[in-house]
C-alpha positions in Angstrom: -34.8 23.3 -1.1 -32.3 22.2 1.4 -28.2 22.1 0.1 -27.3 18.3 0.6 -22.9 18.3 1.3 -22.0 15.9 -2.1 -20.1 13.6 0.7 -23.2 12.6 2.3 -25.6 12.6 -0.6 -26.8 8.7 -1.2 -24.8 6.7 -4.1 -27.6 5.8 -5.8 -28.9 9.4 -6.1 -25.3 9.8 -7.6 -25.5 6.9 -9.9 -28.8 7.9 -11.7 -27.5 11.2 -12.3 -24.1 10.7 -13.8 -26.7 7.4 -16.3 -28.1 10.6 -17.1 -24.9 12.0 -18.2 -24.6 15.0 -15.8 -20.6 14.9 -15.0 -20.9 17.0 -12.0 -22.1 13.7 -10.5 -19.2 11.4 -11.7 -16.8 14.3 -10.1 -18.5 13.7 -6.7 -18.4 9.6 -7.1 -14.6 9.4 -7.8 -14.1 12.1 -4.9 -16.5 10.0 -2.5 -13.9 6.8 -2.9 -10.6 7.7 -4.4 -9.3 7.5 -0.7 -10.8 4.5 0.1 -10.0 2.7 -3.1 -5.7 4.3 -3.5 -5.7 2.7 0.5 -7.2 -0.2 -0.7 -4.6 -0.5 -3.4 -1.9 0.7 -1.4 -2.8 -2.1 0.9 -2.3 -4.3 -2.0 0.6 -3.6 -3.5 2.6 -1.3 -0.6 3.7 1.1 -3.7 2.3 4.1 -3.9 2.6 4.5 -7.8 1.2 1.3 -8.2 -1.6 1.8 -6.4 -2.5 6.0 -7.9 -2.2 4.3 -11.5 -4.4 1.8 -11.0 -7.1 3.7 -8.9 -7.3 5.4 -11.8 -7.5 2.4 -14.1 -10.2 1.8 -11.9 -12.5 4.9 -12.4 -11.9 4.8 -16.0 -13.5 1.0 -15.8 -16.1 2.3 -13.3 -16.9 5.2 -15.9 -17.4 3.0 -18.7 -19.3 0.6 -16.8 -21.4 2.2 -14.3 -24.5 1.2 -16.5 -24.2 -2.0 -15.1 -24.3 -1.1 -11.6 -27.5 -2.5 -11.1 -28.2 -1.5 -7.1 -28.5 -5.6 -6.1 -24.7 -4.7 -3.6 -24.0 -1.3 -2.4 -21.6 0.6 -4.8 -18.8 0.2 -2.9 -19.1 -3.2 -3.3 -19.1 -2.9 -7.1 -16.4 -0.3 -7.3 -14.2 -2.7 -5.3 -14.8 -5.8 -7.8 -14.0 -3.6 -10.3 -11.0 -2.1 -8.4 -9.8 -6.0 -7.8 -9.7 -6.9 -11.4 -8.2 -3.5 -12.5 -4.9 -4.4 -10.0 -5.0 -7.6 -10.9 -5.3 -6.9 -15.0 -2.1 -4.6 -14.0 -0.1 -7.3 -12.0 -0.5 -9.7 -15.1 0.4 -7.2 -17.5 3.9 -6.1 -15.5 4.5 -10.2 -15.3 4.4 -9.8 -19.1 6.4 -6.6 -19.2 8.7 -8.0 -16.9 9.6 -11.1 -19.4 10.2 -8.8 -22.3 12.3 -6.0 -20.5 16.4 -6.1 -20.5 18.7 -3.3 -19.4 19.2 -1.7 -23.1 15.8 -0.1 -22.2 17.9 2.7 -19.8 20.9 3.3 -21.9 20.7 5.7 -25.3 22.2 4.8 -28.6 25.3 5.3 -27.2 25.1 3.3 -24.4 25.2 5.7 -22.0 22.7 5.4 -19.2 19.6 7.7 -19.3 20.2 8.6 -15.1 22.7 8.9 -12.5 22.0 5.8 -9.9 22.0 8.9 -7.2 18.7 9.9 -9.2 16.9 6.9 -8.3 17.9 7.5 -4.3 16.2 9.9 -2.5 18.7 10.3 0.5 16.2 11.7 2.6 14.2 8.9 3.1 13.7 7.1 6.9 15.6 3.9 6.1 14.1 2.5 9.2 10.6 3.2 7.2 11.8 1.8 4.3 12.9 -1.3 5.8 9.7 -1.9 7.2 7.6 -0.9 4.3 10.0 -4.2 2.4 9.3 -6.5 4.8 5.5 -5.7 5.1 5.6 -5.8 1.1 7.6 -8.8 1.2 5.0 -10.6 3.6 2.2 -9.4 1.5 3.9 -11.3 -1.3 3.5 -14.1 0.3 -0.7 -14.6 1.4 -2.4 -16.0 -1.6 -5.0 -13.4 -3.2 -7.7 -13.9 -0.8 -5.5 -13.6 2.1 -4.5 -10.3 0.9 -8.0 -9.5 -0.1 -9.2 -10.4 3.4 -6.2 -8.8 5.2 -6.7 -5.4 3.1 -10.0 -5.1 4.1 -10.1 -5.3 7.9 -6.9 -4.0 8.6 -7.4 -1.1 5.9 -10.9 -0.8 5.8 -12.0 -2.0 9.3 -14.9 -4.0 7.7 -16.4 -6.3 9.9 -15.9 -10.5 9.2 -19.4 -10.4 7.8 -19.0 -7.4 5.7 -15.8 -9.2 3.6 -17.6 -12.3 3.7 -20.5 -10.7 1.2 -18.2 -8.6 -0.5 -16.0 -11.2 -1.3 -18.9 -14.4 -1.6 -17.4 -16.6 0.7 -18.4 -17.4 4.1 -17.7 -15.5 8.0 -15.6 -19.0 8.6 -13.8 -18.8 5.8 -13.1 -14.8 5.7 -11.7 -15.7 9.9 -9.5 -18.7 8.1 -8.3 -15.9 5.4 -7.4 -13.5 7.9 -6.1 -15.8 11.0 -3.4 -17.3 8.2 -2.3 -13.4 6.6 -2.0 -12.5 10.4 0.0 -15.6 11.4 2.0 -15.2 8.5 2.9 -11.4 8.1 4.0 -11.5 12.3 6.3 -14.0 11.1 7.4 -12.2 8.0 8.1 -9.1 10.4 10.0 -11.0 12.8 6.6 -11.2 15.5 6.8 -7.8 15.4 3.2 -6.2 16.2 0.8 -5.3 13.7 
């Protein structure tokens, strides 16, 4: 019997193993994609905490639903619907927490705050980097959710026009529209600064 590397063994193979309820399989799933779906999220959200929490929001969902995963898309096609509503079930709740939270949260009974301000500035970091990653986050911000959808996936991914287009259920004309307007918009949010 020939040894098959777990990265290039087929996803369906992988599927119908961990329905069978062998965990050795879901192991080699989530390490198959975790890359691709954190620099998916990344992509979303340009914060790397954001994006590690929910890629694993994600898997859980993925875990608890892989019984539907019927085989009609290819899996990454699933666990990237299911990795879209998992950010966006975590943007809506942090609009929520955002309503209810006042600064009381970071003192302690006596009023005393909980850190330093130097604690939450890591000195070291490249503020040239930093500026950059604000204004790409800021111009993010700005597309609507398909833009960002669209722009995530060819510049992240480098999926081809028709590849988004059936991922995403809209058409090639449409996905070019998406991504022509993110483009146009995210030069101008970077000062025509290259991409």
């Amino acid at each position: 019997m020939e040894y098959i590397e777990p990265q290039n063994r087929d996803d369906k193979e992988i599927i119908q193993e961990i329905k069978q309820g062998k965990e050795a399989a879901m192991d080699e799933l989530i390490k198959k994609y975790q890359k691709r779906v954190y620099n998916t999220l990344y992509g979303m959200c340009m914060d790397y905490d954001t994006a590690w929490d929910v890629s694993q929001e994600a898997f859980v969902k993925v875990v608890q639903n892989i019984n539907n995963f019927r085989g009609d898309s290819s899996f990454w096609t699933f666990l990237y619907r299911v990795t879209m509503n998992a950010f966006y079930d975590h943007k809506r709740k942090e609009k929520v927490r955002g309503r209810v939270g006042n600064f009381s949260d970071y003192e302690d009974d006596s009023g005393e705050r909980k850190f330093d301000v130097k604690d939450a500035v890591n000195i070291e970091v490249d503020f040239e980097k930093k500026q950059m990653q604000e204004k790409m986050k800021t111009a993010l911000s700005s597309l609507t959710n398909t833009q960002k959808e669209v722009f995530v996936l060819k510049t992240t991914e480098g999926l081809k026009i028709r590849e988004i287009a059936g991922m995403l259920g809209i058409s090639e004309g449409t996905v070019k529209s998406h991504l022509n307007r993110s483009t146009e918009k995210i030069k101008k949010a970077l000062g025509g600064e290259a991409l």
